[in-house]
Each structure stands twice: as C-alpha cells, then as structure tokens.
C-alpha positions in Angstrom: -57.3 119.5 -85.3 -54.2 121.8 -85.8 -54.5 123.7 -89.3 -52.3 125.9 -91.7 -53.8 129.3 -91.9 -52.2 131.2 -94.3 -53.6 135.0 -93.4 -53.2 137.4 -96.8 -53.6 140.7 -95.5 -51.2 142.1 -92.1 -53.8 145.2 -92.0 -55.4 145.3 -88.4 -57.9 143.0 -88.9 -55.8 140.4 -90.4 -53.6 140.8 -87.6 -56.3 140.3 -84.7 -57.7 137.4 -86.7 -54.1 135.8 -86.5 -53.9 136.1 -82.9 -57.1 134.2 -82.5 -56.0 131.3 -84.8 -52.7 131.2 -83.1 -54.7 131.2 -79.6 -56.5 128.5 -81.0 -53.7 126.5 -81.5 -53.2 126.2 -85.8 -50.3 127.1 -87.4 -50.0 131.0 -88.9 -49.0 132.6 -91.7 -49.2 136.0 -91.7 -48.5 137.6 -95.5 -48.2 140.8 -96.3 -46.4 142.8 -99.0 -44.4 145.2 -96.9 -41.0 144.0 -96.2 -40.4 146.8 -93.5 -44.1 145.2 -91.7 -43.5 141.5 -91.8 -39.8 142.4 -90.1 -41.1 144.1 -87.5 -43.6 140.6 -87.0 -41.1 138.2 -87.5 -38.6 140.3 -84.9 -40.0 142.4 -82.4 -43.5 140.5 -82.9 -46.0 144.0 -82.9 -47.3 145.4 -85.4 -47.6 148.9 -84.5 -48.9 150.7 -87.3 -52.3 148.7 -87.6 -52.3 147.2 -84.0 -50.6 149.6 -81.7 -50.1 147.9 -78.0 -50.5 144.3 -78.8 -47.9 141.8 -78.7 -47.8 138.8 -81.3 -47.2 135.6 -80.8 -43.7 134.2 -82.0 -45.5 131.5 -83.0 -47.1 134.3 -85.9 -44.7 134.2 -88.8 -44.8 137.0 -91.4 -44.0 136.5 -95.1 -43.5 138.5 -98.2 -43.6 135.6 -100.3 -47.0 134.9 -101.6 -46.5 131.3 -102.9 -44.6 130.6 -98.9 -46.8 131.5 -97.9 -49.9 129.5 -98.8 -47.8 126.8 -99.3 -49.1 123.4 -98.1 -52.1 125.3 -96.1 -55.5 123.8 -95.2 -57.0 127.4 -95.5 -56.4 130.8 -96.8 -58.2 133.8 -95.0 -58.0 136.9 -97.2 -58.4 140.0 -95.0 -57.9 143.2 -97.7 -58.8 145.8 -98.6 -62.0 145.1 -101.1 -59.8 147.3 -104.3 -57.1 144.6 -103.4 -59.2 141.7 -103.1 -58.8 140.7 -107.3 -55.3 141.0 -107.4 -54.7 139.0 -104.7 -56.6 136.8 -106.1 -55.4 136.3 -109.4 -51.9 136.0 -107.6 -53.2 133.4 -105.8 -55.1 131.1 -108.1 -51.8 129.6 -110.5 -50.2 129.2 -107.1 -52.6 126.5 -106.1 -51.5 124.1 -108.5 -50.9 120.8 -107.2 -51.2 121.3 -103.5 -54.2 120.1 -101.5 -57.3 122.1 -102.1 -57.6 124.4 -99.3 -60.9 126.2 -97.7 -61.3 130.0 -98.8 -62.6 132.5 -96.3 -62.6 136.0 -96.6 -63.2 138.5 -93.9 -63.1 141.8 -96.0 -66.1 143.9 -95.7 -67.1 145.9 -99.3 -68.1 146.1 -102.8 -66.0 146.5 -106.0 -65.5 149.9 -107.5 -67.5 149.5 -111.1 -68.4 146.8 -111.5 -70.6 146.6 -107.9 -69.9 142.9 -107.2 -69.7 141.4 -103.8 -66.4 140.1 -102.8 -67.0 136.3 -102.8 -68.0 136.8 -106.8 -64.7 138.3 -107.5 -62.6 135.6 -105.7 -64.6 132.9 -107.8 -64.3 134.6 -110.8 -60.1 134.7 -110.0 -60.2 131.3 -108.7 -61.2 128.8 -110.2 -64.0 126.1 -108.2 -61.9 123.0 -108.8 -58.7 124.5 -106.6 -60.4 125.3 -103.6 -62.5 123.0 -101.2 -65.1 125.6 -100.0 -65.6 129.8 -99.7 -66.9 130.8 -96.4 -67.6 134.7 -95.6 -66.6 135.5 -91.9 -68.2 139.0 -90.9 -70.0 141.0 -88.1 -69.5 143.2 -85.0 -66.0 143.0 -84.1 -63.4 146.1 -83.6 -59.2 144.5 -84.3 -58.1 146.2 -81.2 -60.8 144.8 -78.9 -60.1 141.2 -80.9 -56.4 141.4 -79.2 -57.4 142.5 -76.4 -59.4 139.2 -75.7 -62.5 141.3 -75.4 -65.8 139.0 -76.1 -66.6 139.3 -79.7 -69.8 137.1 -81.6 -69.5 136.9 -85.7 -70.8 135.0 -88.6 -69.6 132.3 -90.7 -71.7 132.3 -93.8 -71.6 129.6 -96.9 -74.6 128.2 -98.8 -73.2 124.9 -97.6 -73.4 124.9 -93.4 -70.8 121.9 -93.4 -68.1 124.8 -94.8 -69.3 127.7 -92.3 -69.1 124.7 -89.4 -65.3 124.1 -90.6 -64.7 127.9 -89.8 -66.8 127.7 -87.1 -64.7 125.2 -85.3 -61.2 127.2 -86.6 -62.2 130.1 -84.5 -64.4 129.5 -81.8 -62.9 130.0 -78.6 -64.2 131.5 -74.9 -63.8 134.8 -76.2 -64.7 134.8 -80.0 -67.6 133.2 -80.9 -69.0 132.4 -84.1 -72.2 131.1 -85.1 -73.5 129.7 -88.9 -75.6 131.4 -91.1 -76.5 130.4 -94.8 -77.3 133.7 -96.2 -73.8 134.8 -98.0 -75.6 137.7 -99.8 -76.7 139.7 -97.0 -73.6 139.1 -94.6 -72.0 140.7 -97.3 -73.7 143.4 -98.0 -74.8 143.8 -94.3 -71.2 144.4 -93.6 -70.6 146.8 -96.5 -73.0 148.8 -96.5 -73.2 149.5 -93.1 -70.5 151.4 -93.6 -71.6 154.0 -95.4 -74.5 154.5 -92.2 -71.3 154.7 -89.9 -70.1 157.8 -92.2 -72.9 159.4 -91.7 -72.9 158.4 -88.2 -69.7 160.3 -87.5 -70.7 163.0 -89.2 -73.5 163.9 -87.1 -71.0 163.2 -84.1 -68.7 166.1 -85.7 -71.6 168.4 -86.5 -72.6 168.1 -82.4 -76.2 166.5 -82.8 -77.0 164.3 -80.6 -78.7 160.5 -79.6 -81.7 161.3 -81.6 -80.1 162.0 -84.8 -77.6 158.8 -84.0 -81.0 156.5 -83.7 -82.4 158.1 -86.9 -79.7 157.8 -88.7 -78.9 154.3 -87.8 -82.4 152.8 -87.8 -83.1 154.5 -91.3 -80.1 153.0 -92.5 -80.8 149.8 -91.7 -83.8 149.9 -93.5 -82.1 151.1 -96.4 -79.2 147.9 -96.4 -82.5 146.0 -95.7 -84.1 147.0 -98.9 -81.2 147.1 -101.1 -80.4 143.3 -99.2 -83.7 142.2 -100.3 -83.9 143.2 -103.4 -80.9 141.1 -104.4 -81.9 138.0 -102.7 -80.9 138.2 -98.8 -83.0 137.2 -95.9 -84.7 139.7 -94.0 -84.1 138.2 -90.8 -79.4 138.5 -91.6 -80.0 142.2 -91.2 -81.5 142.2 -87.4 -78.9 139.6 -87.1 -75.1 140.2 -86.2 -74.1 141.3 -89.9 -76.8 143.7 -90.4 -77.9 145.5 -86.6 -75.2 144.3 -84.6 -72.2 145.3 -87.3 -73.8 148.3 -87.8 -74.2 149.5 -84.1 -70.4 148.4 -83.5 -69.0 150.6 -86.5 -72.1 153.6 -86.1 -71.1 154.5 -82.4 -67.0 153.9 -82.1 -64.0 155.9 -82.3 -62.0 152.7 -82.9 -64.2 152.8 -86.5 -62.3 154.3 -89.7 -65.1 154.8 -91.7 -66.5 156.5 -88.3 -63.7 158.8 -87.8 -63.5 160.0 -91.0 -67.2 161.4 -91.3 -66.5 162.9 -87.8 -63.7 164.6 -89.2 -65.8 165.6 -92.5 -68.5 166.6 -90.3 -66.2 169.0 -88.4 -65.0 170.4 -91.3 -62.1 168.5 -93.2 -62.2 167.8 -97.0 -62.6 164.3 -97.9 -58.9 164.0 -99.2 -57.0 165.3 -96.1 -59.3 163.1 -94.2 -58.1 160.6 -96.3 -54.7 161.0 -96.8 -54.2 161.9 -92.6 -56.4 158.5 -91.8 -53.2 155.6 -92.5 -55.9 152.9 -93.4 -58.7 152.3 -95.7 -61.9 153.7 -94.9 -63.6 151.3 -96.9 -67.0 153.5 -96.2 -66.2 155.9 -98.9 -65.4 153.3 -102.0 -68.5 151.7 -101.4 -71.0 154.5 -101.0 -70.3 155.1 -104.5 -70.5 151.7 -105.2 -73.6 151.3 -103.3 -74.9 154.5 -105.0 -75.0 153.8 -108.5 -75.8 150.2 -107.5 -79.5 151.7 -106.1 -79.3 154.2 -109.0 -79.1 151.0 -111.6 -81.7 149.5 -110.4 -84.1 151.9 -109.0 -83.3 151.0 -105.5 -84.4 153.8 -103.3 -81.8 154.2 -100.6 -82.2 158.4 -99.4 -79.4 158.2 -96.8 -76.9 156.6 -99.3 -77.5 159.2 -101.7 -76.8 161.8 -99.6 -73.6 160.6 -98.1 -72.9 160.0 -101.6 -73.1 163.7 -102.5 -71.2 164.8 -99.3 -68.5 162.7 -100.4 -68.5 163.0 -104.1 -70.7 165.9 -105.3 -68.8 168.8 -103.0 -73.0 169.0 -101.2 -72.2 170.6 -97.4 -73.1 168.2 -94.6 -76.3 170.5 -93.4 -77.4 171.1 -96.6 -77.9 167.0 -96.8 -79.8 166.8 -93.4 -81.9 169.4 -94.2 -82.9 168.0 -97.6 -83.2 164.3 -96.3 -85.6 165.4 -93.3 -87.9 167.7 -95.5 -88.5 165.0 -98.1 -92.2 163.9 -98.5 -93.6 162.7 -95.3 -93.6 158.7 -95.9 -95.2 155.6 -94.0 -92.4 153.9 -91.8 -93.1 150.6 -93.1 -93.2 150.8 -97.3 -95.6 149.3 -99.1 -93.3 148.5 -101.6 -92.5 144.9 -102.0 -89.3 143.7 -104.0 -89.2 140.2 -105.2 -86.7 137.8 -103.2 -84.3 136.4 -105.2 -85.3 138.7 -108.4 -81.6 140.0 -108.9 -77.9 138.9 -107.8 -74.9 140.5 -107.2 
C-alpha cells in the first residue's frame, strides 16, 4: 500500500532513506530547513553536500515548510542530528492536530547532551501518545552512500509492539534493503550510539598506524563495554551480537565512509578536536555522546574503560598514546566478569 512519508532531516542519511521509500513506491517528503538544500532537490534533484554522486528521484520533493510537509502523512521518519531531535519535535507535536494519527520512526543514532536520555524518550516526552499511532526505532549497519548506491544493506526495526516494527518492516523492505523486527528498543538504541564512540577510537588507532590487532581489541572490548552498559539498563544481551550491536559496530569501526571514524583518524594523526570538527561538514555524533555515555557510566558506576578514555582524548586534552598505554597496563582482568547487573534494574 502506497504511503506518505514525510522524511525530517535532508542530512545523508535522510536522504538515502528517501530514495528507498521512493524505490519502494510511497509518496516523499523530504524536509529540511535549508532553503539553498531543498532547491537544489526540488531542481537539479542531488543533494551534493551530504550525498555527492547520486541522483534523486523527481518523484522526492523537498520542503522548508514543516507543517507541508507532514501534512496528511501516514508516517514521519525523523533522521537528525540527536541535539536537534527535541526541537524538531516540539515543532512537530501542535502540528498534528486534527490530521490522522501517523506512525513515528526515528533513524537517528545518539544520546542527549545532559540529560543522557535515549532518543525515543525525548520524542515521547515532545509528543504527546494520543497524536501518534506507533514509535518504531529503525537502526543498524548501513553507510548513506552505499544505501544509494543499491548496495545490500540488513537493519532493524525495533518497537515493544512487533505489529508497529512489521508496519516499517513492510515500508522498506525491498531486494536490496532488508529489514528484520526486533522487540528490544533499549539496546538498538544504545547499540547504535554507543558504538560510536568504539569507531572514534577505532580511527584513532588507524591514524596512529597500529594495526589489525589493535582494531580487534579495540572493537571486541568495546562491545563488551555497550554490552554492559546495555544490560544494565534493561536490553537483551543477544541485540548486541545482533545487527545493532556487532554488525553496526563493525560497519562504522572499519570505514572511511564513517564520520565519527574519520574524525578519530584525523585526531589520531594529530588534529585538535575543533579543526577536526569544524573541517568535517557533518555531525560526528561520536563525540556528543561519549560525553554523554561517560558521565552516564560515571552516574551509575558503570565500568566502561575504553569510553573513559576516548572521553579524556576528546575532552580532558589526555594525548592519544598516553590513553593506550594506561588502558593496556590496567590490572590484569578475567575476560568474562563476574560481575552481574540486574536486567531491567534501571531505564534510560
């Protein structure tokens, strides 16, 4: 069944996700609140800054107009940066006022700066439950540029409800994007943000010339890290050998295409944090939410080694060797900890 898909967000990501809905057939929407952008998609149909090299369907129509453009839609599909995610939100919620309650999904991969919080919470706590019909998180291994290319791509729809995940199942399933269900909505989210941080550090170590073995340590480590900090706020084990935990993190961990990436090669060649910043043209959503994730373990006496020293690479000024050296001579440790958390104890 043809849908309106209203699409807030003409990043990359955004972008590639359009192309797949309008593949698929629904109708697009495509908002974004730069008049210069949404021209160049309603005229020459590229997006050039975010997507260099593909070509958009004229089908794909770009707006500027928030309340156009989720006008009469059967689902909105936030794709945002996570600091833009309340904002958008709160804009969107008055706007939903006597039109058909449409499905929520959000494909935005972080944690709020403060207050820690996972970005489904924020959207409920901007929108109220009786204007929309259902939130689904959509999230896993997928690069934008490989997405428009047609390349094969496998991601998770996640809701506590599987009837909702099955709606955005069937939205974007097609031979070369496919999507399976998954229940656990806490750890796809944090799966997907906090791998982020590991794919810093990962790039870092790419700058800094080491080699395989310091990749797999890294990587394998920090999965046990997003594990534990997963666990301890209620997420399945199994969601983090899944597509949102290993698979998202050995897409983002091992690829130039990857912001967050790029931007610890960079610091691990070198470069201060802000000129790696301010050079980069998108969000490297990797650096907001190691601080995030930080002073989340911090609260609540989490331990999460890695994170910490990312954190102080980033943050505390702490050169990159100086880290490594102080993460490998830490007390020797058993690989599996003893340590049991309580499932379900805490929620974010």
């Amino acid at each position: 069944m043809k849908q309106k898909v209203a699409v807030l967000g003409a990043g990359s990501w955004g972008t590639a996700l359009s192309m797949v809905l309008d593949e698929n057939g629904h109708e697009v929407r495509l908002w974004g609140n730069d008049p210069q952008q949404i021209q160049e998609i309603n005229e020459q149909h590229t997006n050039k800054h975010y997507l260099p090299g593909a070509r958009l369907s004229e089908a794909i129509v770009g707006y500027t107009d928030l309340k156009a453009a989720i006008s009469g839609a059967d689902a909105l599909l936030f794709v945002l940066p996570t600091k833009a995610i309340r904002a958008v939100a709160k804009a969107v919620a008055p706007l939903l006022d006597g039109q058909t309650k449409p499905h929520l999904i959000h494909a935005s991969k972080g944690l709020e700066q403060d207050t820690h919080k996972r970005i489904s919470v924020i959207i409920k706590e901007e929108i109220p439950a009786e204007k929309y019909d259902s939130l689904v998180v959509l999230s896993g291994p997928s690069h934008a540029e490989e997405v428009a290319k047609k390349d094969i791509t496998t991601i998770t729809a996640a809701s506590e409800n599987e009837a909702d995940a099955a709606y955005v199942q069937k939205l974007f399933m097609n031979p070369y994007f496919r999507v399976y269900r998954n229940t656990d909505v806490i750890g796809v989210e944090l799966g997907a943000a906090l791998k982020n941080i590991i794919a810093v550090g990962a790039g870092a170590l790419h700058g800094l010339g080491y080699g395989d073995n310091a990749k797999a340590a890294l990587m394998t480590r920090g999965l046990a890290e997003i594990s534990r900090l997963g666990i301890a706020f209620g997420a399945d084990p199994l969601t983090f050998i899944g597509l949102s935990g290993v698979g998202d993190l050995i897409v983002t961990g091992t690829s130039r295409h990857s912001r967050n990436w790029r931007a610890g090669d960079l610091i691990g060649k070198g470069h201060a944090l802000d000129e790696v910043l301010n050079n980069m043209g998108m969000v490297v959503e990797g650096v907001a939410t190691t601080k995030a994730a930080y002073e989340l373990a911090q609260e609540k006496g989490i331990e999460m080694p890695i994170t910490e020293a990312i954190y102080k690479v980033l943050y505390k000024n702490v050169d990159v060797k100086k880290a490594i050296e102080e993460l490998m001579l830490r007390e020797g440790k058993a690989e599996q900890s003893s340590q049991n958390v309580e499932k379900g104890s805490q929620k974010i």
